[in-house]
C-alpha positions in Angstrom: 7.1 173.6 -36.9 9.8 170.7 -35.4 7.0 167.9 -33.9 6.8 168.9 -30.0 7.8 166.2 -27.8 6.0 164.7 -24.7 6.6 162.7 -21.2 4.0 161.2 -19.6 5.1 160.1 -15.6 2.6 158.1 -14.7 2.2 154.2 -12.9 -0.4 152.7 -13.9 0.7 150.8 -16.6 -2.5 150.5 -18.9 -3.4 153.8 -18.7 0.2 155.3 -19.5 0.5 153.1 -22.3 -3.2 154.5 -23.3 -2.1 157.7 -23.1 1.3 156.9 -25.2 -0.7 156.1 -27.9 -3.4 158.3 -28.6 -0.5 161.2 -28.1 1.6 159.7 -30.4 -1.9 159.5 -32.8 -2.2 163.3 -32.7 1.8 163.4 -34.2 3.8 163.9 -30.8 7.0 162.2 -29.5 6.0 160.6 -26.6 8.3 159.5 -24.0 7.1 158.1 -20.6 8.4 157.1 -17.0 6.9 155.2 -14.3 7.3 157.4 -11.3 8.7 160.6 -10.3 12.3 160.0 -10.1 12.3 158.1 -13.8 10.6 161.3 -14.6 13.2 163.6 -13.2 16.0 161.5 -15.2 13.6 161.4 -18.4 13.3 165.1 -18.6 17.4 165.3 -18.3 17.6 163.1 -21.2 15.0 164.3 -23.5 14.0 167.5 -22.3 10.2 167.3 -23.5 8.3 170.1 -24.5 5.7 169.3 -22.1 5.1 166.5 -19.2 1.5 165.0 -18.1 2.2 164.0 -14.6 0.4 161.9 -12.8 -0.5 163.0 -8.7 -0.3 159.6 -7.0 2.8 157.4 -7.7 5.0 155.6 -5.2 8.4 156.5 -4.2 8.7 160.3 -6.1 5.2 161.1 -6.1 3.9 163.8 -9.0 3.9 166.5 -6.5 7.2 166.1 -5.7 8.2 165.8 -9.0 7.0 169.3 -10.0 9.0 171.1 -6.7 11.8 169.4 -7.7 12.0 170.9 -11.3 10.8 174.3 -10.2 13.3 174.4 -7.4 15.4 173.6 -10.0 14.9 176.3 -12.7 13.3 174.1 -14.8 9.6 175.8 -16.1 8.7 172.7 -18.7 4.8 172.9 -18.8 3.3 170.7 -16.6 -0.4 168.9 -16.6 -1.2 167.0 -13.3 -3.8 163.9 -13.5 -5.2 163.3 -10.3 -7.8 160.9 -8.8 -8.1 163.4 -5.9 -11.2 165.3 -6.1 -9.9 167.8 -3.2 -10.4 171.6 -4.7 -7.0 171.9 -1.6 -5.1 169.5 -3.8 -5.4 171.2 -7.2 -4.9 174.8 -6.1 -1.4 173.0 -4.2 -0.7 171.8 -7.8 -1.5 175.1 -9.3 0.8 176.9 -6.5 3.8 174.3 -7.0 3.8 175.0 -10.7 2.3 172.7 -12.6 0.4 174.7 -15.7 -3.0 172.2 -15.7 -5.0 169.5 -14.5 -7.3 167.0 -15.4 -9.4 164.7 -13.2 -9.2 160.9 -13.6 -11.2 159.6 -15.1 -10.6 161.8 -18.3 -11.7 161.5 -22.0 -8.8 161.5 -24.2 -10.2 164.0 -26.1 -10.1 166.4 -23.1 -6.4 165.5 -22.5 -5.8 166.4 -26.1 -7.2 169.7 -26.1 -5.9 170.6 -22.5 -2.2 169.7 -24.0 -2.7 171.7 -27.3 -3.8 174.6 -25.0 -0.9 174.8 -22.7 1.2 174.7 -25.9 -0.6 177.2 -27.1 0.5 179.7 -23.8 3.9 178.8 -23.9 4.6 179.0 -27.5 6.3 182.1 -28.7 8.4 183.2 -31.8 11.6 184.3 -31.5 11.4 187.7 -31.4 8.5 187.8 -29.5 9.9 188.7 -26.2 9.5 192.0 -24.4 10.8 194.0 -21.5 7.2 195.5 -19.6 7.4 198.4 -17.2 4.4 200.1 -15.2 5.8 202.5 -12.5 8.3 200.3 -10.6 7.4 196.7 -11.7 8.9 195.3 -15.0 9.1 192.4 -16.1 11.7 191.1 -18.5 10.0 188.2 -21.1 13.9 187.9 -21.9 15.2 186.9 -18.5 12.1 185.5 -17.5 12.8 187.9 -14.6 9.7 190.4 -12.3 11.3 193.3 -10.1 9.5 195.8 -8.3 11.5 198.7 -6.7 14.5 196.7 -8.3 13.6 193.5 -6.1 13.5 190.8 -8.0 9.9 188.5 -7.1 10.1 184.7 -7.9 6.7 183.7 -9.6 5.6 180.0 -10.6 4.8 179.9 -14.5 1.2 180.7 -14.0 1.7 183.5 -11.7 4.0 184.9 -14.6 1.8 184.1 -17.4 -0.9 186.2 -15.6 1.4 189.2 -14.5 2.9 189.8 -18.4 -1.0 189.4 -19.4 -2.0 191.7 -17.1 1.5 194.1 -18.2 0.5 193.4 -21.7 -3.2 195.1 -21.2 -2.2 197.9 -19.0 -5.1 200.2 -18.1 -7.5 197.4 -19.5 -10.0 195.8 -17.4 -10.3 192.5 -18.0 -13.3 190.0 -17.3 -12.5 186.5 -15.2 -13.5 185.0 -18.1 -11.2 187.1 -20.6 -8.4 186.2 -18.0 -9.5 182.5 -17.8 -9.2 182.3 -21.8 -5.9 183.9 -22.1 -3.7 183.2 -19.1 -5.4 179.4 -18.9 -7.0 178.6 -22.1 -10.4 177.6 -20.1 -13.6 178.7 -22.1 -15.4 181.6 -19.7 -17.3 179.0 -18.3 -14.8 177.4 -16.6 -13.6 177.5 -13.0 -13.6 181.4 -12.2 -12.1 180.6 -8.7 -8.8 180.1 -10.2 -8.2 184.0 -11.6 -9.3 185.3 -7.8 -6.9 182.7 -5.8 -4.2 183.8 -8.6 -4.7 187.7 -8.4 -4.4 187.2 -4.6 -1.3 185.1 -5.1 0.1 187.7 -7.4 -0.8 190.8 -4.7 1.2 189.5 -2.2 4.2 188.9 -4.3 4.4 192.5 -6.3 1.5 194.1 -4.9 2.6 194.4 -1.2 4.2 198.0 -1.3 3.2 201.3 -2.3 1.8 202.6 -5.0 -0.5 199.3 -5.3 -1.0 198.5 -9.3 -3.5 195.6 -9.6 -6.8 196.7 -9.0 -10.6 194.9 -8.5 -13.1 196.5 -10.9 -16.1 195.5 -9.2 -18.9 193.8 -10.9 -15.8 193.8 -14.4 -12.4 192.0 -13.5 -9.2 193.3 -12.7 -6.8 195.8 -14.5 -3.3 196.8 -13.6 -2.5 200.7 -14.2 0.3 203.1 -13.0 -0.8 205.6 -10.3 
């Protein structure tokens, strides 16, 4: 497997170059930027497999960053680190795009296995994609594209990622935690509040018309079935 390359955005000098080197410890190409708009022209030049982003930089600030490269097109995987301890500020960074995030201050063993996770999600073999239908909604893992009623439904990665996990199960019903472990990568014990705000996310985009396909199983999860 070709090494997976890495840009980390972030200001604070010390702990970027920190986070350069235990990376490039673990066998990555590491690339790094200082703010948000050397980040946007980093990810032009060496298109990274995956950027850790810091929240609070000056000029282009880490949430700006991310809208810019969704607006875009552009769905690299992204890992926020933020000093913020607002549960607001994280769900924005969710909603935005961004794949992760880790609170400062972090153990670099955390940072680690949060990036081999979100690798982990996005990785797939070549001939791994797959065109998923369940009444009206289908989603194409070869266009990266979600209709319903042949309307096509912009999702951020995560919303996505849950959607085709959800497609991929059909008729299943699947705990928070199960969801949490395959969508996110978080052990069940992690933050369940995440899969609810995400399901509701996900109602309102392909959910909001007739016949509705994503269900609550009270007191089980969630499943998605045809009428």
């Amino acid at each position: 497997m070709p090494t997976r390359s890495i840009l980390v955005v972030d200001d604070e000098d010390n702990l970027r170059t920190m986070l350069v080197a235990a990376l490039r410890y673990e066998g990555y190409t590491v690339h790094q930027a200082v703010d948000g708009a050397d980040g946007l022209r980093a990810v032009k030049e060496h298109r990274p497999d995956l950027i850790v982003l810091d929240v609070m930089m000056p000029h282009v600030d880490g949430f700006a960053m991310c809208r810019r490269l969704r607006e875009s097109g552009d769905r690299t995987p992204i890992i926020f680190l933020t000093a913020r301890d607002s549960a607001a500020d994280k769900v924005e960074g969710l909603t935005i795009g961004a794949d992760d995030y880790l609170d400062k201050p972090f153990n670099l063993d955390e940072l680690v296995a949060r990036v081999e996770a979100v690798s982990r999600r996005v990785e797939r073999s070549p001939g791994a994609s797959e065109v998923y239908v369940v009444a009206d909604l289908t989603l194409d893992d070869v266009a990266h594209r979600v209709t319903r009623g042949g309307v096509e439904t912009s999702l951020s990665p995560t919303e996505y990622r849950l959607l085709r996990h959800l497609m991929r199960h059909v008729g299943r019903v699947l705990s928070r935690g199960q969801l949490l472990e395959g969508v996110w990568g978080y052990s069940p014990d992690d933050d369940p509040g995440v899969v609810e705000t995400y399901i509701g996310y996900l109602r309102r985009k392909v959910d909001q018309v007739e016949p509705h396909l994503i269900h609550t199983v009270r007191g089980a999860g969630y499943t998605l079935r045809a009428p």
